[in-house]
N, C-alpha and C positions, 0 to 999 in steps of 0.2 A: 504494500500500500504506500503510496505516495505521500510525504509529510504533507503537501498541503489538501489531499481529499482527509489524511487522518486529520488536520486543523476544521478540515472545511466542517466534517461528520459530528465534532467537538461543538466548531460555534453553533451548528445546527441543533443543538441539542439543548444547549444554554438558551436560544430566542425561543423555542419551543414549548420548554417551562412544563411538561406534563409527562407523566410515568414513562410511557410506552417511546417517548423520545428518548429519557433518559437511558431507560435500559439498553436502546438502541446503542446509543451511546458509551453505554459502560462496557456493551458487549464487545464496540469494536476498539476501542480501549485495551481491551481484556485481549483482544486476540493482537494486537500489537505489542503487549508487553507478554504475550506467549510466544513470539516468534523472535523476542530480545532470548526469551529463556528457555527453549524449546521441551522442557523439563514440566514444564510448570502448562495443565490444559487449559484453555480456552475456559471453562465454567468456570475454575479454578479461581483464575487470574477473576473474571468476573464478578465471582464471590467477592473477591479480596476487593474490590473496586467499587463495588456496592457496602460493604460493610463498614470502611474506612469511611465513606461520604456520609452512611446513617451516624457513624459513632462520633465524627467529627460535630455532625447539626447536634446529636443529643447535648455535645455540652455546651454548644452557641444555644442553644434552647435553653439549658438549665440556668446558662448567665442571664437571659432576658426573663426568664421565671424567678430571679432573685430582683431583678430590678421591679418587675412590670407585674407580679404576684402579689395576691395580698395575703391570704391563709400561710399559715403556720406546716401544716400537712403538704402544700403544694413545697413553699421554699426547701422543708426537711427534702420532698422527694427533688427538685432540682439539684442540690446539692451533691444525691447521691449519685444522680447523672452524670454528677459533673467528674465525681469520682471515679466511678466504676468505667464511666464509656472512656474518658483521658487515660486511666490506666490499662483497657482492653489495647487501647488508641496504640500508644506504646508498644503495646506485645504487637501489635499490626505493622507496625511500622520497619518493628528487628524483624519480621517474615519476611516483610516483602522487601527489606535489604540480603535478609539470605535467600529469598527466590530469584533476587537482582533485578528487581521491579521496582518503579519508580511511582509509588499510591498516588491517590489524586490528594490535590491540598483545596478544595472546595467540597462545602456542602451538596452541591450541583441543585438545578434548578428545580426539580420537587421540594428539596427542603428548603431552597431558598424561598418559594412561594408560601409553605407552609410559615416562615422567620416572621414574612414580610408580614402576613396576614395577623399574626399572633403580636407583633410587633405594636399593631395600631391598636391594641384594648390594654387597662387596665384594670385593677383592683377583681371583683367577683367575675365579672366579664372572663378575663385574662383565666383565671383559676378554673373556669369551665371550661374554654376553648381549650389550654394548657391539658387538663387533663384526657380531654377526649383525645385530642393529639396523640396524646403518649399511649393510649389504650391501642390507637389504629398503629403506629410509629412498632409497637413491639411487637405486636401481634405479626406484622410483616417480619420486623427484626428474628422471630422465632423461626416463623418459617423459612425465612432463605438459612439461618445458622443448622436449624436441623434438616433441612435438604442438603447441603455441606458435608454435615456431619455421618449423614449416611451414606451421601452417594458421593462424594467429592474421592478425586484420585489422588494428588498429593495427597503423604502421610501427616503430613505438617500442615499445612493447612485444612486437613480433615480434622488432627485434634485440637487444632486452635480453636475451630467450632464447636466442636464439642465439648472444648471446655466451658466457651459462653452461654450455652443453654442453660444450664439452670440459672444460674444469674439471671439472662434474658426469660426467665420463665418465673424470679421470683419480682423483677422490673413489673413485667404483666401484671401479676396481682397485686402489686401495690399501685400501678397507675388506676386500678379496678377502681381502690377504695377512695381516690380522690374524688373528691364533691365533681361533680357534674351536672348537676343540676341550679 
């Protein structure tokens, strides 16, 4: 692939602003930094491409849920966002330097739109949108980590996910209990 249809396929993705772009996007991503490492599959790289962008927004999410939050219950769960997803953030990061992969350093433009929208409410507003978010935000996060975890072909990138599941599975139930209504 040619650096500028891979640029072109990139900006196409970011003006686009909706799922089915991105993952377009992520996929061909994923298949460019699988042809740097020929080691590493196409899903794989994918995975790694898509979970980097989720885990990077959950903590740009948890800093604007510390600002723009008013409950007690919301900031405690931002905070842990801001922990757990920076610290997964991390272990992502030493992967994809030993897969020799270069992760994305944006949110990309699903969670950019979800920032932008969450960005304009405050106080109870924020705390309802905030948590509905986080309910839909994991509920995905689960499933791409345990579709990973079972079917991914790197060894190392298959336990990475599997290590995050339960963690992203006890995220789930506490984004459950925040007010929503």
């Amino acid at each position: 692939m040619h650096k500028a249809s891979w640029a072109g396929a990139l900006a196409l993705a970011f003006l686009a602003g909706c799922a089915e772009t991105q993952q377009a996007a992520d996929t061909t991503v994923a298949a460019a930094k699988a042809q740097v490492n020929p080691t590493l599959s196409t899903s794989d790289a994918t995975f790694m491409t898509t979970a980097t962008r989720g885990g990077l927004a959950e903590v740009r999410l948890g800093q604007l849920a510390q600002r723009n939050g008013r409950s007690e219950p919301v900031k405690r769960f931002a905070a842990k966002m801001m922990t757990d997803h920076g610290t997964a953030n991390q272990g992502m990061a030493a992967l994809a330097q030993q897969k020799q992969i270069t992760p994305p350093d944006s949110i990309g433009a699903e969670h950019q739109e979800v920032y932008d929208s969450l960005a304009k409410l405050r106080g109870r507003a924020f705390d309802r949108a905030y948590a509905k978010a986080m309910v839909q935000d994991h509920q995905e996060d689960l499933r791409i980590y345990q579709e990973e975890a079972q079917n991914g072909t790197d060894p190392d990138v298959k336990a990475f996910a599997a290590r995050q599941v339960p963690v992203l599975q006890e995220h789930l139930r506490m984004a459950q209990r925040l007010p929503q209504r």
